[in-house]
MIVEXZA-134134 format. One line per field, with one value per residue (C-alpha): x, y, z; residue in three letters; chain; residue number from 1. Coordinates in pm, whole numbers, plus 50000, padded with zeros to 5 digits. Each point is the difference from the previous one (the first is absolute). Example, Ala and Ser with C-alpha at 12.3 -4.5 7.8 and 13.67 -1.06 7.14 Angstrom:
2
x: [51230; 50137] .
y: [49550; 50344] .
z: [50780; 49934] .
residu: [ala; ser] .
chaine: [A; A] .
num: [1; 2] .
***
This chain:
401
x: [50000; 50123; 50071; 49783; 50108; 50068; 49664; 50130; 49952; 49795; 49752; 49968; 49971; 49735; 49805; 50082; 49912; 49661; 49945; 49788; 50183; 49764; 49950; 50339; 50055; 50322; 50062; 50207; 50123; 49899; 50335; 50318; 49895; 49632; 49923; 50167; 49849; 49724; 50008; 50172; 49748; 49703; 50162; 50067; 49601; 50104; 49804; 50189; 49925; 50215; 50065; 50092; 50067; 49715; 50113; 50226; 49717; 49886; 50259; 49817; 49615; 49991; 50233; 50081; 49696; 49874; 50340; 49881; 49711; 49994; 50184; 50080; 50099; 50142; 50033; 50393; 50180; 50005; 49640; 50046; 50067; 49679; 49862; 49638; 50294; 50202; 49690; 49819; 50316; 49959; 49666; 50098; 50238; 50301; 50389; 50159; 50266; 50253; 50160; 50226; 49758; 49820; 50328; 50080; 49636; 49898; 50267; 50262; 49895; 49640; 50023; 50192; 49790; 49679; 49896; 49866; 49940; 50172; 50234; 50132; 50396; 50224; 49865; 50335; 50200; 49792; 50272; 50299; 49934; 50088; 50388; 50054; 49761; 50162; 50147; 49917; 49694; 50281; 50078; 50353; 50018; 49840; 50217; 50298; 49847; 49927; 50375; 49858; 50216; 49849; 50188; 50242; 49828; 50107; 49875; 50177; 49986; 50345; 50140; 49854; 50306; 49778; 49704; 49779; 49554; 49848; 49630; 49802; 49634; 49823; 49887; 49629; 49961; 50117; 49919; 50330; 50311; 50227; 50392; 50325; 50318; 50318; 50348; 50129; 49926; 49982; 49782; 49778; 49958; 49953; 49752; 49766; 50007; 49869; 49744; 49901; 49995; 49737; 49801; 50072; 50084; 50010; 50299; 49776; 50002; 50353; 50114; 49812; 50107; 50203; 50343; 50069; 50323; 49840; 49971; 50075; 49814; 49636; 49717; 49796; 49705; 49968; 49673; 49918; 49749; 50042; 49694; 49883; 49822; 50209; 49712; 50019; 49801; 50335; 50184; 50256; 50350; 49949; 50037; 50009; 49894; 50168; 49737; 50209; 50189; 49939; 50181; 49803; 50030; 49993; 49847; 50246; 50302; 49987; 49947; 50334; 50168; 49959; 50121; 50339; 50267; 50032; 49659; 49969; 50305; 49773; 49750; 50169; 50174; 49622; 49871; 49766; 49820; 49989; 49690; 50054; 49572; 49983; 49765; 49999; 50103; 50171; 50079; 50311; 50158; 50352; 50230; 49909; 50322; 50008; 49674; 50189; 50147; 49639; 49882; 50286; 49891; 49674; 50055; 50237; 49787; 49701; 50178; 50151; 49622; 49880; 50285; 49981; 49642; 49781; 49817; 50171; 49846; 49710; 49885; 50135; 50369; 50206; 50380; 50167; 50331; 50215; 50257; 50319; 50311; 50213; 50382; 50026; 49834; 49653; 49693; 49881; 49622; 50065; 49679; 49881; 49677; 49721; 49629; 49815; 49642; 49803; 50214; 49903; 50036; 49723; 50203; 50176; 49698; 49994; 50414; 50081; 50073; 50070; 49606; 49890; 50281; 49823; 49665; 50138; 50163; 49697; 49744; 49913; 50024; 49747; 49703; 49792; 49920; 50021; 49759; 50027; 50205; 50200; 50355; 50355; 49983; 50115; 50193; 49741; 49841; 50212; 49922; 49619; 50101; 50135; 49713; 49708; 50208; 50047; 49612; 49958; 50190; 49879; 50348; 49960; 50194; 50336; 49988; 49917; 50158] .
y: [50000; 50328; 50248; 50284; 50348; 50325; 50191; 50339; 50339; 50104; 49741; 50108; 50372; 49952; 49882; 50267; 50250; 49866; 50024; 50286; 50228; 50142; 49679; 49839; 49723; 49902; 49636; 49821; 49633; 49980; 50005; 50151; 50390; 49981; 50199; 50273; 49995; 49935; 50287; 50248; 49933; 50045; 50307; 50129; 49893; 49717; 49713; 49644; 49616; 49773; 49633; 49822; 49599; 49846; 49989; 50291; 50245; 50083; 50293; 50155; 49883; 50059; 50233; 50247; 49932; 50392; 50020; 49799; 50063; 49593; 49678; 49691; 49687; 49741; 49658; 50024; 50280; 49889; 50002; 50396; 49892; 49885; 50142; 50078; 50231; 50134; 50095; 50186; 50182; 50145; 50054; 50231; 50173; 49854; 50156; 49714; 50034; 49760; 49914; 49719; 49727; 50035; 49940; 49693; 49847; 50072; 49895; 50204; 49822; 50070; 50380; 50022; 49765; 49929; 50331; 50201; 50296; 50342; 50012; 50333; 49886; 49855; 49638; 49941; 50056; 49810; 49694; 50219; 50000; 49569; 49991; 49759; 50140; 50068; 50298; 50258; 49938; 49925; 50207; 49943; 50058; 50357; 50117; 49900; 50241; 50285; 50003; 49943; 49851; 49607; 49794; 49705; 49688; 49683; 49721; 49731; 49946; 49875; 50374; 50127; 50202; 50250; 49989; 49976; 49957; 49713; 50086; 49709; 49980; 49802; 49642; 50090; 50329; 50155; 50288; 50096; 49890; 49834; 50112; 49838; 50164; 49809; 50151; 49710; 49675; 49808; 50180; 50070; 49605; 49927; 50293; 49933; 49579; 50131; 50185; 49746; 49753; 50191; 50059; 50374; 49990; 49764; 49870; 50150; 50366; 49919; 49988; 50311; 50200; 50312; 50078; 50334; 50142; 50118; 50383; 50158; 50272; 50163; 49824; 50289; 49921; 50297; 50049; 50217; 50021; 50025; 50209; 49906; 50345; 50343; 50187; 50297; 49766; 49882; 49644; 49999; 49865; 49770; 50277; 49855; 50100; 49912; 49841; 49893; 49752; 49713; 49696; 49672; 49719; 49633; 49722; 49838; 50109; 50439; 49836; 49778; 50277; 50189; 49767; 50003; 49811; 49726; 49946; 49949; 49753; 49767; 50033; 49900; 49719; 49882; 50027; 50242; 50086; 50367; 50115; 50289; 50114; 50351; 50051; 50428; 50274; 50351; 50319; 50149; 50355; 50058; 50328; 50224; 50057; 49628; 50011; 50081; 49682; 49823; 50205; 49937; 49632; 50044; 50203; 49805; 49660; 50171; 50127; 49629; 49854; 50198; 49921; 49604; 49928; 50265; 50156; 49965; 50095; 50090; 50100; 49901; 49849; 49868; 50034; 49727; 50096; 50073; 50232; 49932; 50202; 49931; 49993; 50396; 50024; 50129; 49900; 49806; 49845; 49643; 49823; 49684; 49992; 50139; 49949; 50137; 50075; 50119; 49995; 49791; 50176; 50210; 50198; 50248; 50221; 50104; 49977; 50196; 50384; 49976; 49889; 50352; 50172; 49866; 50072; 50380; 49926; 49860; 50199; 50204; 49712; 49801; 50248; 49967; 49669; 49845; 50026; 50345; 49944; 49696; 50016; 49794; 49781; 49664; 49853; 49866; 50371; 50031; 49725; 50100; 50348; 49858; 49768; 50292; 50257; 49774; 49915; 50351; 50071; 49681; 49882; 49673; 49792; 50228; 49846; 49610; 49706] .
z: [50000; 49893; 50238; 50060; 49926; 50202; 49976; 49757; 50185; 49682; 50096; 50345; 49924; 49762; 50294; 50173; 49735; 50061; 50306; 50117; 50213; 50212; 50152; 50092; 50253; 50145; 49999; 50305; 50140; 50393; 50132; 50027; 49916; 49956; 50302; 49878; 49661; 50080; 50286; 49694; 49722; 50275; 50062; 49648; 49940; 49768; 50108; 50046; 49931; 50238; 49901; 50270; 50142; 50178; 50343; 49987; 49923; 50341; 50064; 49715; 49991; 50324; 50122; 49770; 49736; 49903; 49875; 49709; 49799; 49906; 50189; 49728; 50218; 49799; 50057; 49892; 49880; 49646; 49987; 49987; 49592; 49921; 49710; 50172; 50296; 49696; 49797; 50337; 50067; 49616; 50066; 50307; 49826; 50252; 49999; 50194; 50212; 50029; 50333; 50109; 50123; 49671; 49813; 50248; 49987; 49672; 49803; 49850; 49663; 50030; 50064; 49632; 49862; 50123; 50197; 49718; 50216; 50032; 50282; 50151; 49963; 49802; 49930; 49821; 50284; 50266; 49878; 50122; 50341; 49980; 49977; 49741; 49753; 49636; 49878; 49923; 50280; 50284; 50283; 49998; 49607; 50074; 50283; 49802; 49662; 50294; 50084; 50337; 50333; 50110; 50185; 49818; 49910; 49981; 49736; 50162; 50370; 49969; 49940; 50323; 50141; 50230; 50235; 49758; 50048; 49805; 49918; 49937; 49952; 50275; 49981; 50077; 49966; 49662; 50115; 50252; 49970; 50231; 50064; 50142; 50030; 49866; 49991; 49807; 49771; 50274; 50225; 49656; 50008; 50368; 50042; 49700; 50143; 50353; 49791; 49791; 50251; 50237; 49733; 49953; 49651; 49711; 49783; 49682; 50186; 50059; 49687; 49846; 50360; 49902; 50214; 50112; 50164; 50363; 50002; 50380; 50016; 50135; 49767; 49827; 49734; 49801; 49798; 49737; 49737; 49618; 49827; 49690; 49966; 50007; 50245; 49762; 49719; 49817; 50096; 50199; 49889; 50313; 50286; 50303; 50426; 50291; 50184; 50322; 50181; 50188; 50146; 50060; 50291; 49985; 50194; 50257; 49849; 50129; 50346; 49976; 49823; 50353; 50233; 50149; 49768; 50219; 50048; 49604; 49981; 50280; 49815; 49649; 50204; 50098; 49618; 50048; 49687; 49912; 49762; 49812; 49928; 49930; 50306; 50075; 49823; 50103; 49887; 49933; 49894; 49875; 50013; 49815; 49855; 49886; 49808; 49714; 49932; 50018; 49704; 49864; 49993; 49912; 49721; 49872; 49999; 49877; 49716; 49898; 50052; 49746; 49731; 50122; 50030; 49870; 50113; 50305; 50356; 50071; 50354; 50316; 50016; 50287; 50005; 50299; 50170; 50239; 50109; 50025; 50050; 49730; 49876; 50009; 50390; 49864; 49979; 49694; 49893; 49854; 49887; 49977; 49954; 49749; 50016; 49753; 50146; 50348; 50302; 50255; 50254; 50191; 50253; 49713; 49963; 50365; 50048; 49706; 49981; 49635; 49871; 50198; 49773; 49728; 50074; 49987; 49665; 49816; 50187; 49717; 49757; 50119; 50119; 49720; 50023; 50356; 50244; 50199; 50328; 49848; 50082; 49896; 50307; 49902; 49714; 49826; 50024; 49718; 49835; 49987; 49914; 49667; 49926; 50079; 49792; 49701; 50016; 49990; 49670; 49832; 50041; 50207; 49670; 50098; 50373; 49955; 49901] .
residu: [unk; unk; unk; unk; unk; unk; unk; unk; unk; unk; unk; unk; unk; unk; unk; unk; unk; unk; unk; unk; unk; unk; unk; unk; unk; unk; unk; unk; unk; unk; unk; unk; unk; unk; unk; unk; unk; unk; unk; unk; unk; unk; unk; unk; unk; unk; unk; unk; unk; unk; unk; unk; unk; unk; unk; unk; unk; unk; unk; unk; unk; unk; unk; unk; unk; unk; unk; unk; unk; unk; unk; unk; unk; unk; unk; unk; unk; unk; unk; unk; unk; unk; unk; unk; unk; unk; unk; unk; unk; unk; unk; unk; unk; unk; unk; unk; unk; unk; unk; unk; unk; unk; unk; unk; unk; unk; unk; unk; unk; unk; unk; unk; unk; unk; unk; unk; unk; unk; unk; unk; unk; unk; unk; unk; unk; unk; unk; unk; unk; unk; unk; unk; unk; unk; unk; unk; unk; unk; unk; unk; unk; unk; unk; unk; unk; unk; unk; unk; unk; unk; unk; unk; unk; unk; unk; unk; unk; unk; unk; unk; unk; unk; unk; unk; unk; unk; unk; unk; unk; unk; unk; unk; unk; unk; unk; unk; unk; unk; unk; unk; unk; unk; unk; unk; unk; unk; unk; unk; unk; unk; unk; unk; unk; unk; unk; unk; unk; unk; unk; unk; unk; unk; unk; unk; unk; unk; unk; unk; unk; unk; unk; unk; unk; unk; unk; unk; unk; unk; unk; unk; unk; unk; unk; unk; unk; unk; unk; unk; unk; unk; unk; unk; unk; unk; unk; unk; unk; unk; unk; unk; unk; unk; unk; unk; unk; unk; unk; unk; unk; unk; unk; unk; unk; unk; unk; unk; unk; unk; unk; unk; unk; unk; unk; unk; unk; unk; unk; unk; unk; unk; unk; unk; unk; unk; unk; unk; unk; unk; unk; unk; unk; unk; unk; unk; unk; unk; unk; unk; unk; unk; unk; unk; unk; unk; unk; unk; unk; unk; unk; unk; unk; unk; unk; unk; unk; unk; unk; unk; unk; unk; unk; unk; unk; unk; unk; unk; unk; unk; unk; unk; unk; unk; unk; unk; unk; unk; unk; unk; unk; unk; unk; unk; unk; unk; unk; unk; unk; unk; unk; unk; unk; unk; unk; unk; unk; unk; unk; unk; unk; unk; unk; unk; unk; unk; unk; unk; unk; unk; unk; unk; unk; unk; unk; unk; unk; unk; unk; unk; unk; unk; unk; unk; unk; unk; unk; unk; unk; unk; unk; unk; unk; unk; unk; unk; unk; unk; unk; unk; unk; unk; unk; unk; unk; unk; unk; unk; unk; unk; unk; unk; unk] .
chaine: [A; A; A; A; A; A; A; A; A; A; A; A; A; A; A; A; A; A; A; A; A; A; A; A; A; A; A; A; A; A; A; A; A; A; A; A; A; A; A; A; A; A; A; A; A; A; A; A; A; A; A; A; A; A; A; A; A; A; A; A; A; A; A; A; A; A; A; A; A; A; A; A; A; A; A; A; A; A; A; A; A; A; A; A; A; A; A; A; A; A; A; A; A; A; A; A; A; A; A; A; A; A; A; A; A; A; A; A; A; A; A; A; A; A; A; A; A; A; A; A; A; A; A; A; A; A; A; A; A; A; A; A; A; A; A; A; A; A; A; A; A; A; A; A; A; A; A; A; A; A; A; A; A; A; A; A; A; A; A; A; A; A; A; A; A; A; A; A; A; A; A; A; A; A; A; A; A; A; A; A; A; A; A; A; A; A; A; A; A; A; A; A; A; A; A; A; A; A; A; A; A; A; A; A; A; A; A; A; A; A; A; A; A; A; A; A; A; A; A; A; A; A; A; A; A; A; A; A; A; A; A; A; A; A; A; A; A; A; A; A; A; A; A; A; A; A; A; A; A; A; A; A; A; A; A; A; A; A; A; A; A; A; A; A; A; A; A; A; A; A; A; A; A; A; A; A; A; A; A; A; A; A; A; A; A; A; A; A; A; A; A; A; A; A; A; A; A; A; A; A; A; A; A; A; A; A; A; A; A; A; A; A; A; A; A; A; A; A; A; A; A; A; A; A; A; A; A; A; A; A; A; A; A; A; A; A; A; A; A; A; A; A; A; A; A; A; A; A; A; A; A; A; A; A; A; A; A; A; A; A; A; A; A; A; A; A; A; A; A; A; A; A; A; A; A; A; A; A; A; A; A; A; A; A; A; A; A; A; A; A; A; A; A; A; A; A; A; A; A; A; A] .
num: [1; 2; 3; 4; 5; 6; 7; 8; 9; 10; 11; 12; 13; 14; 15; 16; 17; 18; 19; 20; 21; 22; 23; 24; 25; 26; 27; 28; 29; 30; 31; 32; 33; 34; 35; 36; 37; 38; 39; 40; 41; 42; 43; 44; 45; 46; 47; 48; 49; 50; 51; 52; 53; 54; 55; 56; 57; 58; 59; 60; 61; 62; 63; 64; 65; 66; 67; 68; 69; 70; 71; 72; 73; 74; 75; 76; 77; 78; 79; 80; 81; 82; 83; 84; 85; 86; 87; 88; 89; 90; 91; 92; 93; 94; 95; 96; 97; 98; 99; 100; 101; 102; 103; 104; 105; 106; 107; 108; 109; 110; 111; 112; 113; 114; 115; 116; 117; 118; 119; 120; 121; 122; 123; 124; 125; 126; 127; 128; 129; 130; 131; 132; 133; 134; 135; 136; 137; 138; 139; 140; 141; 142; 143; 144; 145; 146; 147; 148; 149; 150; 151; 152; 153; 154; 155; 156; 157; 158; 159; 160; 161; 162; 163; 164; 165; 166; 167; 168; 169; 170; 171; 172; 173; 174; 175; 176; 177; 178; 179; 180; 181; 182; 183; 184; 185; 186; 187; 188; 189; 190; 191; 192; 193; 194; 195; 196; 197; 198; 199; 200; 201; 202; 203; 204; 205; 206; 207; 208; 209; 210; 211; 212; 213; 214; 215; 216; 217; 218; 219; 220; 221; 222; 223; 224; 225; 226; 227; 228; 229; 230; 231; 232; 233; 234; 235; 236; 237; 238; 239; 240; 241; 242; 243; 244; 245; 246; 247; 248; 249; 250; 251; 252; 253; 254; 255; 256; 257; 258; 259; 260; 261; 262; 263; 264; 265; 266; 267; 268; 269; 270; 271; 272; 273; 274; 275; 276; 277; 278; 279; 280; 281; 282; 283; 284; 285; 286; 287; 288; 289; 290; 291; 292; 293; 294; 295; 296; 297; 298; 299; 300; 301; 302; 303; 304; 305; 306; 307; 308; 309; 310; 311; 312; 313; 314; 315; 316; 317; 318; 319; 320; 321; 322; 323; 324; 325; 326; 327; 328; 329; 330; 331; 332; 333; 334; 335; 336; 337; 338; 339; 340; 341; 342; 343; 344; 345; 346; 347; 348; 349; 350; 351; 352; 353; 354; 355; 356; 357; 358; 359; 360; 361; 362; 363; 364; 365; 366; 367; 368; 369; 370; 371; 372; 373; 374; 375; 376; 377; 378; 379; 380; 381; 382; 383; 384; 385; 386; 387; 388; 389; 390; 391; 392; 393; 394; 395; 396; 397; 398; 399; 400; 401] .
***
């Protein structure tokens, strides 16, 4: 059977030309970000269809329900494909947005082939965020084009000369990854056993884990958002916002992390099993003299996007680092990370200063067509900015893909 091929932008902005933009819904999976959405599009008066798991639907249906103007629960998350879900979403005029559960669940495969409904994104680069993904859809591939710093990797475990992080995906659950820390071959081999052994991890994750030289330095997630509109009516050559900063925290592992050194070596030397969940979320700021590097960065990725896989990014983007001190004594941002779609993480709206800069910036911008009182709050306040102005112009083919 012959594979089936990427869906064509043309094809989904057709449908989108369609649509009739006085009555635009936002489309979201029920986890990972869909409070926020849904909280932003309520707020932007953009009414929202959730789709989420039966059994996982009560922190929605019942909790946070009038954020939604309709609750799907689906038997499994593939049933979100049906043709009878794809057609209503049509119907209702939905601008989905993607976020990371929906690109776990649903299928990496089915979203560029199946889903034949306009996203709010870059549907192309949904593939980047996995590490072994081709070029020119791999995140390693496009940090090396930005002239960007990563860390070294290593293709062969055997070459490991440095602490270095192995990031493997989890046996069962895709979704996170696990880590272990070699400094050599032979720890790289003993390590990844103990893992294997206990279940952690599977020899099939093994052997499609990347391996990263360890960067020592403060963890900072730094998020930004691409526009696909130019808020003066023309498009915009990808310009980007700071949006903030934020660090995350895992499971088990930020509690051993804290205890006393020889408190972790008992531990090791009793086989204790650290989990490494992203489980809470916190925000961050950064000098203000050092913010200029982090542009830098951004700018510099956004630009190779566009010239490797048109039309490059759209909306929200997250940039993963740390920051180190390097070879000269002074601060450096080396990344290793990219995810191209909603942060995950609810605590930036209230944590950062720089979305209340923006709300001065675009003030004027978006006035004439959000509700009176509405304010850059959020990130995805920015998001819905873009989606209500380009309804407003008859533009909504310019921001989907």
């Amino acid at each position: 059977m012959a594979e089936a091929e990427e869906i064509e932008r043309s094809e989904i902005q057709k449908i989108s030309s369609e649509y009739d933009s006085e009555n635009i819904h936002i489309g979201v999976f029920g986890s990972h970000s869909a409070l926020p959405t849904g909280y932003a599009a309520n707020k932007a008066g953009l009414p929202s269809i959730l789709f989420a798991k039966k059994g996982r639907e009560e922190t929605y249906a019942k909790h946070n329900d009038r954020l939604y103007e309709e609750i799907v629960v689906l038997d499994e998350w593939e049933n979100m494909l049906s043709e009878e879900n794809q057609e209503m979403m049509r119907e209702k005029n939905v601008v989905f947005i993607p976020n990371r559960s929906f690109v776990v669940y649903v299928g990496l495969e089915n979203i560029e082939n199946k889903l034949k409904v306009p996203l709010y994104g870059s549907r192309k680069l949904l593939r980047a965020e996995e590490r072994n993904a081709s070029p020119p859809r791999n995140q390693y591939h496009i940090l090396d084009k930005a002239n960007v710093r990563k860390p070294k990797l290593f293709d062969d475990p055997e070459d490991i000369d440095r602490l270095c992080v192995v990031k493997v995906h989890q046996k069962e659950n895709p979704l996170e990854r696990a880590y272990f820390y070699p400094s050599n071959p032979e720890e790289y081999h003993e390590m990844a056993e103990q893992r294997m052994n206990a279940g952690e991890i599977s020899e099939e994750g093994l052997e499609k884990a990347a391996i990263e030289e360890f960067v020592i330095g403060p963890l900072l997630n730094a998020n930004f958002h691409s526009y696909a509109l130019n808020l003066s009516g023309e498009e915009f050559p990808n310009d980007i916002d700071l949006v903030g900063f934020s660090d995350r925290e895992q499971t088990n592992e930020i509690g051993f992390r804290k205890l006393p050194a020889d408190l972790q070596l008992d531990l090791v030397e009793r086989n204790y099993t650290r989990t490494n969940e992203e489980i809470c979320h916190r925000g961050k700021t950064l000098r203000e003299s050092k913010i200029g590097m982090i542009y830098d960065s951004a700018e510099k990725i956004t630009r190779t996007l566009k010239e490797e896989v048109p039309p490059g990014m759209l909306g929200p983007i997250g940039i993963q680092g740390a920051v180190p001190i390097n070879e000269e004594r002074k601060p450096e941002f080396v990344i290793f990370d990219l995810s191209f779609r909603v942060p995950g993480d609810p605590a930036m709206g209230p944590t950062s200063p720089y979305l209340r800069y923006l709300d001065t910036k675009h003030a004027r911008d978006y006035e004439e067509f959000m509700p009176s009182g509405w304010q850059i709050q959020e990130p995805l306040d920015l998001s819905m900015m873009e989606i209500k102005r380009s309804a407003h112009e008859d533009k909504l083919e310019k921001i989907v893909t």
